[in-house]
C-alpha positions as CSV (number, residue, x, y, z in Angstrom):
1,X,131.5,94.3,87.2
2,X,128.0,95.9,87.2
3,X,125.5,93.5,86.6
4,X,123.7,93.6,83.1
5,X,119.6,94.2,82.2
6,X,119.0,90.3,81.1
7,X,121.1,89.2,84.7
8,X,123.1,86.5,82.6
9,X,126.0,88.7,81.6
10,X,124.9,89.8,78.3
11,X,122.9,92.4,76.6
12,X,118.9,93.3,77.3
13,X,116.7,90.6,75.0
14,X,114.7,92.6,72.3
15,X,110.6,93.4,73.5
16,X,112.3,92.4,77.1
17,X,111.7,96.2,79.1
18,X,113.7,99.0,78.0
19,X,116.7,99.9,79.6
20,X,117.1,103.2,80.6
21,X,119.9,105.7,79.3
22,X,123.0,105.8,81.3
23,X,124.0,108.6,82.9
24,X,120.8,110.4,82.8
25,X,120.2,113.5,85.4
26,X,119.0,112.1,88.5
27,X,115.7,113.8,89.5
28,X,114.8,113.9,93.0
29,X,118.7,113.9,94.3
30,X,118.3,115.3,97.1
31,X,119.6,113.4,99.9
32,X,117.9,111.0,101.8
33,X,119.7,109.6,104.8
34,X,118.5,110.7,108.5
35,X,115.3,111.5,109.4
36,X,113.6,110.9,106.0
37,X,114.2,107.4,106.2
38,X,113.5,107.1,110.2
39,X,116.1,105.5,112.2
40,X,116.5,102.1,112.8
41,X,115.0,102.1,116.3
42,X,111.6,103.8,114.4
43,X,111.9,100.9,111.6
44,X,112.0,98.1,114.3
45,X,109.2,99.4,115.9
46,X,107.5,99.4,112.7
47,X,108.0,96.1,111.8
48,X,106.7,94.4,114.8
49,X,103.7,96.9,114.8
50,X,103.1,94.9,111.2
51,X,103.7,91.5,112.9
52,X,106.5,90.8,111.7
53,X,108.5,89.0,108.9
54,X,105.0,86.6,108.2
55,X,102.8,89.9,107.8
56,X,105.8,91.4,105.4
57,X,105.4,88.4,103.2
58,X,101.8,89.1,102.6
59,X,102.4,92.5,102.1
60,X,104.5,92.0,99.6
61,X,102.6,89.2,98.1
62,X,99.5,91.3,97.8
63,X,102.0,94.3,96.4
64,X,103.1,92.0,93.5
65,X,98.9,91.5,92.7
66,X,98.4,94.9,92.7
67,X,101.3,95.5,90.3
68,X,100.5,92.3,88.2
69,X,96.8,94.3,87.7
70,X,98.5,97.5,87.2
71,X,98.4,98.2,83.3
72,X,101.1,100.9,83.3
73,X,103.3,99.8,85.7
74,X,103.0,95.9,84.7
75,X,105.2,96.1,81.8
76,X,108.1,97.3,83.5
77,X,108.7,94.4,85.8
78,X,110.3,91.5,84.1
79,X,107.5,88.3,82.9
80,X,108.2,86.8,85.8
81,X,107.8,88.4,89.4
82,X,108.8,85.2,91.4
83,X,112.6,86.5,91.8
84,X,110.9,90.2,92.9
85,X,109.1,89.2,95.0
86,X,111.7,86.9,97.2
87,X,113.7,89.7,97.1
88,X,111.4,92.3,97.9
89,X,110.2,90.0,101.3
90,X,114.0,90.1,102.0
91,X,114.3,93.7,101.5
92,X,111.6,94.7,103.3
93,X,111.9,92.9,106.4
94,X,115.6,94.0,106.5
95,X,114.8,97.5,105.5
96,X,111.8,97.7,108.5
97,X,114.5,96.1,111.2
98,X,114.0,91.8,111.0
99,X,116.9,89.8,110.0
100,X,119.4,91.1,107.8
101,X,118.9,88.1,105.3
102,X,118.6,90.8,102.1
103,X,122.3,91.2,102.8
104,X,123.5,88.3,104.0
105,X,121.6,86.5,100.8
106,X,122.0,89.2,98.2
107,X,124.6,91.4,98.8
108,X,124.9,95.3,100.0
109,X,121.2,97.3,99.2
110,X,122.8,99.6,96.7
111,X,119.3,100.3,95.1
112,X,119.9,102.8,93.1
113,X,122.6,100.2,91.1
114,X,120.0,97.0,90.9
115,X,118.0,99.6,89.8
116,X,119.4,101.5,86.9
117,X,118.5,99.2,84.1
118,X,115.0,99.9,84.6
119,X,113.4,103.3,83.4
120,X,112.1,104.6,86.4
121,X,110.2,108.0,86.7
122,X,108.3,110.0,89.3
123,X,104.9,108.6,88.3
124,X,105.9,105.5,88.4
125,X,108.4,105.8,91.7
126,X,104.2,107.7,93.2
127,X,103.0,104.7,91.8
128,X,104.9,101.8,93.6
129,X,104.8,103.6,96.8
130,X,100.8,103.7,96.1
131,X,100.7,100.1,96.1
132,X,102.5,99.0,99.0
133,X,100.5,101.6,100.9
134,X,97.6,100.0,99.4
135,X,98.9,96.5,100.2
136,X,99.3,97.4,103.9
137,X,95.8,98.5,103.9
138,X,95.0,95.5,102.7
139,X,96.9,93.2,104.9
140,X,95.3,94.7,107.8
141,X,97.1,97.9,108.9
142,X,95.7,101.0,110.2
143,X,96.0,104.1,108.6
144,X,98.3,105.0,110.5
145,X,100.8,102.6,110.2
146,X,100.4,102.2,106.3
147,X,100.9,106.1,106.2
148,X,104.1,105.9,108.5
149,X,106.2,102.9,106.4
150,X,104.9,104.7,103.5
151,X,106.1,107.7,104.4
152,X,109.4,106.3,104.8
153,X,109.3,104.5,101.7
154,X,108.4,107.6,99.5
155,X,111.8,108.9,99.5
156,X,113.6,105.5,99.2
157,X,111.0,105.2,96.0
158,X,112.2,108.5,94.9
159,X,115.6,108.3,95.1
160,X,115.3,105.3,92.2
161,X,113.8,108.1,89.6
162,X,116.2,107.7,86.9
163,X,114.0,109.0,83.7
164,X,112.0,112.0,83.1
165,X,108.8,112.2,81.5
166,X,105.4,110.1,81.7
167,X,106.4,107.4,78.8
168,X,107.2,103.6,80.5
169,X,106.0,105.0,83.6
170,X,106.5,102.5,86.3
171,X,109.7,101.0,88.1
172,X,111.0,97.7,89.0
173,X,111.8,98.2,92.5
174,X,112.8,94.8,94.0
């Protein structure tokens, strides 16, 4: 049974952020698998080129800052950002070739599903990307490197874009 906005089963709390439309065109559909996303020898190589899982965490720490002092993308994550950003550390780390613990913790990826209750559009999908690329700058990672796992992420952002249009830009990708 898919998993509701509020997480508990029931339906999204009022003023809680807006749920987007089901079955809305997908923008951005084309696919992603193969090279786009880099294999998984190019991931692994990635991640220990970051240092590994305790370099992912402060990536993603300093991500969630950057989105906590983003006024247009703020108001799409939920109030609080604790349960993002767990998940996002175990995401990430699986998703750049560390331990699977996203799966073995959470379940399958299936991003686009965790994701549909969230109005996501291009800005916003530009905009996430944006900040981890700006959170691996400033974590300490060359351009180079930043630009690679950003790169790969861009797609992977863009494949969430559920909702056209510039109103409740932003995502909640977690």
């Amino acid at each position: 049974m898919p998993e509701k906005a509020d997480g508990a089963g029931g339906t999204p709390e009022p003023g809680g952020p807006q749920a987007a439309p089901q079955r809305l065109p997908i923008l951005n559909a084309k696919p992603v698998m193969g090279p786009a996303l880099g294999d998984p020898g190019t991931r692994r190589r990635l991640f220990d080129a970051l240092g590994g899982r305790e370099n992912v965490e402060k990536v993603v720490d300093r991500f969630y800052d950057r989105i906590e002092d983003d006024p247009e993308l703020r108001p799409v994550f939920p109030r609080s950002m604790v349960v993002g950003r767990a998940r996002q550390k175990l995401f990430l780390e699986e998703w750049l070739g560390g331990e699977p613990l996203y799966s073995q913790q959470i379940g399958p990826w299936q991003l686009r599903r965790r994701h549909a209750p969230f109005r996501v559009t291009e800005a916003g999908a530009a905009r996430w990307v944006e900040h981890m690329e700006g959170a691996l700058h400033d974590c300490g990672a060359s351009d180079d490197l930043a630009s690679e796992i950003a790169s790969l992420l861009r797609p992977v952002a863009f494949r969430m874009v559920n909702t056209a249009g510039e109103a409740d830009t932003g995502s909640a990708l977690s």
